[in-house]
C-alpha positions in Angstrom: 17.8 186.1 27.6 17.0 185.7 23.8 15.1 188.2 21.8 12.1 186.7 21.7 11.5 186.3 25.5 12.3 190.0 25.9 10.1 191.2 23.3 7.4 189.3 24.8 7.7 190.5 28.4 7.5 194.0 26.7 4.5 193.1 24.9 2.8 191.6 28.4 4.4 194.6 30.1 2.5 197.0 27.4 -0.7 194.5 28.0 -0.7 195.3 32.1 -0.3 198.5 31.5 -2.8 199.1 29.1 -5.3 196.8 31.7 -4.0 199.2 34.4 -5.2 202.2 32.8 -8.7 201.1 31.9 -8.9 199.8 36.1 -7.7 203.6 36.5 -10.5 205.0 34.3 -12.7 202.5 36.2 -12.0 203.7 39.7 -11.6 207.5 39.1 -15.0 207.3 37.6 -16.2 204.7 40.3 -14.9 207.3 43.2 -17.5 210.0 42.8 -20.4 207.2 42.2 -22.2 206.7 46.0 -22.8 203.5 46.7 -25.9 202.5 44.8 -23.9 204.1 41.6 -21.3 201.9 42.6 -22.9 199.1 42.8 -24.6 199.2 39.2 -20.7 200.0 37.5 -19.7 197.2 39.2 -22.3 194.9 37.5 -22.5 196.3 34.5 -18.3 196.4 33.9 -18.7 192.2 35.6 -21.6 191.5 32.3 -18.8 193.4 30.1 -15.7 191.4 31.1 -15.0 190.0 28.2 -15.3 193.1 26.1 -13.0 194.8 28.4 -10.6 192.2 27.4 -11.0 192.5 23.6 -10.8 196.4 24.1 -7.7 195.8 25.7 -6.1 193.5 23.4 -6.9 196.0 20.6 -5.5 199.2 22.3 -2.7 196.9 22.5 -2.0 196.0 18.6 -0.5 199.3 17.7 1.5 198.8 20.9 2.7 195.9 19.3 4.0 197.3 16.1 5.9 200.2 18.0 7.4 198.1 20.4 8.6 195.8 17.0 10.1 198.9 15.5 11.7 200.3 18.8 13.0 196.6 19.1 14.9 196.5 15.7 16.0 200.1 15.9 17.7 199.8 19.6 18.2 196.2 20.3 19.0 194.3 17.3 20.7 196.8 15.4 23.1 197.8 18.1 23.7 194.0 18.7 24.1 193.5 14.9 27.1 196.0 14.7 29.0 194.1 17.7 28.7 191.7 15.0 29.9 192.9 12.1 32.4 195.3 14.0 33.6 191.4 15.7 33.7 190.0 11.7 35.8 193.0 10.6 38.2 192.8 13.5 39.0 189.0 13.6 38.1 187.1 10.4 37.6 189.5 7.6 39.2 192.9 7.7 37.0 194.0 4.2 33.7 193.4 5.8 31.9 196.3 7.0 28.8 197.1 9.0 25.7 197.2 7.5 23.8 201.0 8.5 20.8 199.5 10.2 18.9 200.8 12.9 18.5 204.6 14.5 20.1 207.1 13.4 22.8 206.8 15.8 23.6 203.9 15.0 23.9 204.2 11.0 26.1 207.1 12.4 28.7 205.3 14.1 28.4 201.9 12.0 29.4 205.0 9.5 32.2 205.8 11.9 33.2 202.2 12.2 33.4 201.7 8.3 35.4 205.2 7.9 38.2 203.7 10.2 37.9 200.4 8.7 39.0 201.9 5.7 41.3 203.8 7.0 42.9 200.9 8.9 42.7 198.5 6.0 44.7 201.4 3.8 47.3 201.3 6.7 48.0 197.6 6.4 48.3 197.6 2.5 50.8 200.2 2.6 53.0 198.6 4.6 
């Protein structure tokens, strides 16, 4: 599944949940109406549909730039060391990886490049 695709179901995912919690606030609040109550929520939240909607889509815009960064920090970055780790083993022993990502990750792409080195040292001198 590519990058995209699974970014987007995380951003739908963050959508229906977002949805679900204003449905949650609607029917704890809805619960202790009687029915008369009841009925008037349920018309007025039917008239404000639509802003429902908007509200939702802009409680989900910062949702979108956290789920960006997450992204980059624990999918790509990881994915991008494979790479360069893959580079440095089979095509070009010089290259090393890039410190991208968490912190955990600069820290063993760190790691990675310490035994590059060492391992490159190795094969010059013999």
């Amino acid at each position: 599944m590519s990058d995209r695709v699974r970014l987007g179901l995380a951003l739908l995912a963050a959508w229906g949940l977002v949805l679900a919690a204003i449905a949650a606030i609607l029917l704890l609040v809805g619960a202790d109406l009687d029915g008369e109550q009841r009925a008037v929520l349920v018309a007025v939240v039917q008239e404000r549909a639509a802003s429902v909607i908007v509200v939702s889509l802009l409680l989900i815009a910062p949702l979108v730039v956290i789920l960006k960064v997450l992204f980059a920090r624990y999918v790509v970055a990881p994915r991008q060391l494979a790479e360069d780790i893959r580079i440095a083993m089979a095509a070009n022993p010089g290259h090393r990886a890039r410190g991208r990502g968490s912190a955990e990750i600069r820290r063993l792409a760190a790691s990675f490049n310490a035994f590059a080195d060492a391992h490159e040292a190795l094969k010059h001198d013999v």
